[in-house]
C-alpha positions, 0 to 999 in steps of 0.5 A: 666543168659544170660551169660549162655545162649551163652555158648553153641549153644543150649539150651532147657528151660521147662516149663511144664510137660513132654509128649509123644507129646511135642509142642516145640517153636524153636527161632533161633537168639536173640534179644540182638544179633538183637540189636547189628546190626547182621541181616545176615542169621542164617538158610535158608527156606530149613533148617528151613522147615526141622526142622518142623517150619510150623508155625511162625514169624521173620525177613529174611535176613537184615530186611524183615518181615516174616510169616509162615503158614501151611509151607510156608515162606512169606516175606514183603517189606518195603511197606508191599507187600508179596512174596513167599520165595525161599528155599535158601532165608536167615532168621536173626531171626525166632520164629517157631513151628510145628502147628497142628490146629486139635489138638489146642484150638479153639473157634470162635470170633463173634463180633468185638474184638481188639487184646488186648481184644482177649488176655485177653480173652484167658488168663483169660478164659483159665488160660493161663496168665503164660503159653507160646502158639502160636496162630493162628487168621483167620477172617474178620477184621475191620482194621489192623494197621502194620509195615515194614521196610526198609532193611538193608544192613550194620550193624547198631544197630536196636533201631537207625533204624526204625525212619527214616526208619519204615513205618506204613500202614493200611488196611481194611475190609479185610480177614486175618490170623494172627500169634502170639506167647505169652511169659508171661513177667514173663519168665526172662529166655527169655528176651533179646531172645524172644519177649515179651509179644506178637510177631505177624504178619499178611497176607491177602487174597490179600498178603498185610503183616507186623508187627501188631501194632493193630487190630480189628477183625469182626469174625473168628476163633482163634486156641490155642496151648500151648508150652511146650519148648523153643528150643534156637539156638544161633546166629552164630555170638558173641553177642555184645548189652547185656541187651535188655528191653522191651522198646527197642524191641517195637521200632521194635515189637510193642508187646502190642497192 
């Protein structure tokens, strides 16, 4: 399957009926690709804002943490500081949307939930289990538990890199928004391209940011939105580490929190 996949540079994967307003998920590079040691810029800020990405995770340039919210593109260092990305800066893999919060599920949390428990509800309570869906978590949380890495600046295979080189750090009673996209294990199609289950990060008020191991919010608000398509653009460069499982892409994405 993905042998077919990097026949062409793009590539659309369905997986709901069609509509007059379809929610499409662009992932930009693959994680086979990632794993070869490929980290080199596949699209810039400016080319990703003019494709409507206001919304989503990935990594820039050799490794640095990334978020998008409402359009702006943040990236974290190694020691989980945020700054504002330029138009020109380089992103290596980029899962994005274009998020409409007015339109989206909502519901608010009440009383302390983790992350795990946050999903389970969404998906029994919504019947979501199966179906693809970013989502959009703003609140007070207890703790939130995250990751960077150093970056990297030659071509190494990722699962040899964040061993000595991933720093895990904590922060507490804190306002944050988080930012995640669910792609049910059972979608075969994507794996070795998407993360999966769960792919999330996290910014707060005070511009501290990183990859999410866990975490447990107090109260907030959580927004839902479904993803009709997947909209896969290629990395530039051949891929040359097939066969990525899931166990490999949470050495550097920890995806079941």
């Amino acid at each position: 399957m993905l042998k077919q996949l990097f026949c062409s540079s793009l590539l659309f994967v369905s997986f709901l009926s069609f509509s007059e307003n379809l929610n499409i998920e662009n992932q930009y590079n693959t994680l086979d690709n990632m794993f070869s040691g490929d980290y080199s810029t596949q699209l810039t800020v400016n080319e990703a804002m003019k494709q409507n990405n206001n919304f989503g995770i990935g990594l820039a340039k050799e490794l640095g943490e990334l978020i998008v919210i409402d359009n702006k593109y943040y990236v974290a260092d190694s020691k989980g500081n945020a700054k504002l990305m330029k138009g020109n800066d380089g992103i290596s893999y980029l899962t994005a949307t274009n998020f409409d919060s007015d339109n989206a599920l909502h519901f608010e949390i009440k009383k302390p939930m983790t992350l795990i428990k946050i999903q389970n509800l969404i998906n029994k309570e919504y019947n979501l289990a199966d179906t693809l869906y970013a989502a959009k978590v703003i609140g007070k949380f207890e703790y939130i538990n995250a990751s960077n890495q150093n970056r990297v600046l030659n071509q190494i295979f990722l699962k040899k890199w964040p061993k000595n080189h991933q720093h895990d750090f904590t922060v507490t009673n804190t306002k944050a928004t988080i930012v995640s996209f669910y792609t049910p294990l059972s979608k075969n199609e994507l794996k070795g391209i998407s993360i999966q289950p769960r792919y999330t990060h996290f910014i707060s008020s005070d511009m501290k940011m990183g990859d999410v191991l866990n975490a447990r919010i107090l109260s907030g608000d959580i927004y839902i939105q479904k993803i009709d398509k997947v909209k896969i653009i290629n990395p530039k460069h051949e891929n040359t580490n097939k066969n990525v499982g899931l166990k490999d892409a949470k050495q550097i994405e920890s995806s079941s929190n």
